[in-house]
N, C-alpha and C positions, 0 to 999 in steps of 0.2 A: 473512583476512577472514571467510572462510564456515564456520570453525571459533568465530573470534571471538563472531560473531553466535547461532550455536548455543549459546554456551557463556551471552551473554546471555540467551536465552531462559529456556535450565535455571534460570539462576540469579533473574531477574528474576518469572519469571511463568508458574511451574510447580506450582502449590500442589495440584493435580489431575490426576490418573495419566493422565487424556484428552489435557491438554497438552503431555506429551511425546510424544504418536503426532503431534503438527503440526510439522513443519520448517522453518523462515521463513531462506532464505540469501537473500543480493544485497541486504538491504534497502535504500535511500537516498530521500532527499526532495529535490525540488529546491530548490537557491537561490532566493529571492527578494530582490525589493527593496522599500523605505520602502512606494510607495505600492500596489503589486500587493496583492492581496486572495485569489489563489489561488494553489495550487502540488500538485503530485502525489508521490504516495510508490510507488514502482515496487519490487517482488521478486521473489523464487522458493517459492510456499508447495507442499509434499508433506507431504501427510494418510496415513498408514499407514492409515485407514478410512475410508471415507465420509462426507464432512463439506459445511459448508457455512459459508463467511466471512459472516456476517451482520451486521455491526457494526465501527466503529473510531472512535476517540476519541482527540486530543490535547489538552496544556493549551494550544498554540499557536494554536488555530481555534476559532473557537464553530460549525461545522460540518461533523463528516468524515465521508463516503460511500464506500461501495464504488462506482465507476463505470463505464461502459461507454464506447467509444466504437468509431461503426462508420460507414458508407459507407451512406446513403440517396440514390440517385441520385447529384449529384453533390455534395453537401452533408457534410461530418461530423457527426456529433452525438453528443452526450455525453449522459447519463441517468444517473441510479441502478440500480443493479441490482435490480429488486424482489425479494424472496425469497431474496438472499443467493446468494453463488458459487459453484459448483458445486467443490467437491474429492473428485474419485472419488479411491478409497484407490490410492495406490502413481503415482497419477502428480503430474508437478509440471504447476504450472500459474502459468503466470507474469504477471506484473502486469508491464505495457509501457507506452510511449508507444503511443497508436493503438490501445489495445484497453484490457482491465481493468487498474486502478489505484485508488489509494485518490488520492482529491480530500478537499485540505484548504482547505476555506473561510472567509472572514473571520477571516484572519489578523489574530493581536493584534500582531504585533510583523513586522520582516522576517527571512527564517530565513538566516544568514550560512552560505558555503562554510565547513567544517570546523567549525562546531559539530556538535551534534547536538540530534537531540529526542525527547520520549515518545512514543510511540504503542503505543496500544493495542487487537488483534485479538480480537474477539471470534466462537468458531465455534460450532457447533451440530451435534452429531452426531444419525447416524440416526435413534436414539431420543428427539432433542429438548432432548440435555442440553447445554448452555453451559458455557462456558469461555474464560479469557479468556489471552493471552498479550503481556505487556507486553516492548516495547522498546526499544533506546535506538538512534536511527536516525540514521546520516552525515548531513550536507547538505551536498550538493556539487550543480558548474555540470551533468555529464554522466554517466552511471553510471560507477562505481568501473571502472577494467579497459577503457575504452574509447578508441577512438581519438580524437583533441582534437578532428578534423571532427565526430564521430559523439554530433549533440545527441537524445541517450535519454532526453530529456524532454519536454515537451509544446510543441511549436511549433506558432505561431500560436494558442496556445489560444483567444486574446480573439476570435476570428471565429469558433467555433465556435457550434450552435446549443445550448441546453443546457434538457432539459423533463426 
């Protein structure tokens, strides 16, 4: 799979010598169903340089976010990242449940187990320059590799507060 996915990249959405210094393994989206409206896309991205996820885009949402989510007293909460995520070069930094994640909202359709979908990262290196890297992403119930108890995706999201 994490060769697979690499090999997606190269192939998909490399047209700029930047886009191959980004490494996107793990990618997957969660399943949804008919009437849900959101779902999150969780990975592994390492930057060989200092970079910054600022943007993503599918044709399945008319709105996708970089997201946060953290512990304010006793409450979680979800937001936007402002200013796009931090990839210092050489380390991975991973997109989870319970912390950063791509939120895909107002889904057009429901995203079935075993299909897949577009999505597309857009980063922004130290000098400001953009780049986009397109990919073709699992949709499965739990992350690829995990144990069936073990839901690595977003629970409980609908009680979440989200500004």
């Amino acid at each position: 799979m994490k060769l697979k996915t690499l090999a997606t990249i190269l192939a998909l959405g490399c047209g700029s010598l930047y886009a191959q210094t980004v490494e996107v393994k793990d990618a997957w989206v969660r399943a949804s169903v008919p009437s849900q409206k959101a779902t999150g896309a969780f990975m592994k991205i390492t930057a060989k340089e200092d970079a910054k996820l600022v943007a993503a885009s599918s044709p399945v949402a008319g709105v996708v976010e970089v997201h946060e989510m953290k512990m304010e007293g006793d409450v979680m909460k979800m937001r936007a990242v402002a200013g796009g995520l931090d990839l210092p070069a050489g380390k991975t930094v991973e997109l989870k449940s319970g912390g950063y994640h791509v939120m895909m909202m107002d889904l057009k359709t429901a995203l079935k187990k075993g299909s897949s979908v577009p999505l597309t990262l857009v980063f922004k290196d130290a000098k400001g320059v953009e780049s986009k890297v397109e990919l073709s992403v699992p949709v499965a119930v739990t992350a690829p590799g995990a144990a069936m108890g073990d839901k690595a995706g977003m629970p409980g999201m609908a009680g979440h507060g989200h500004q």
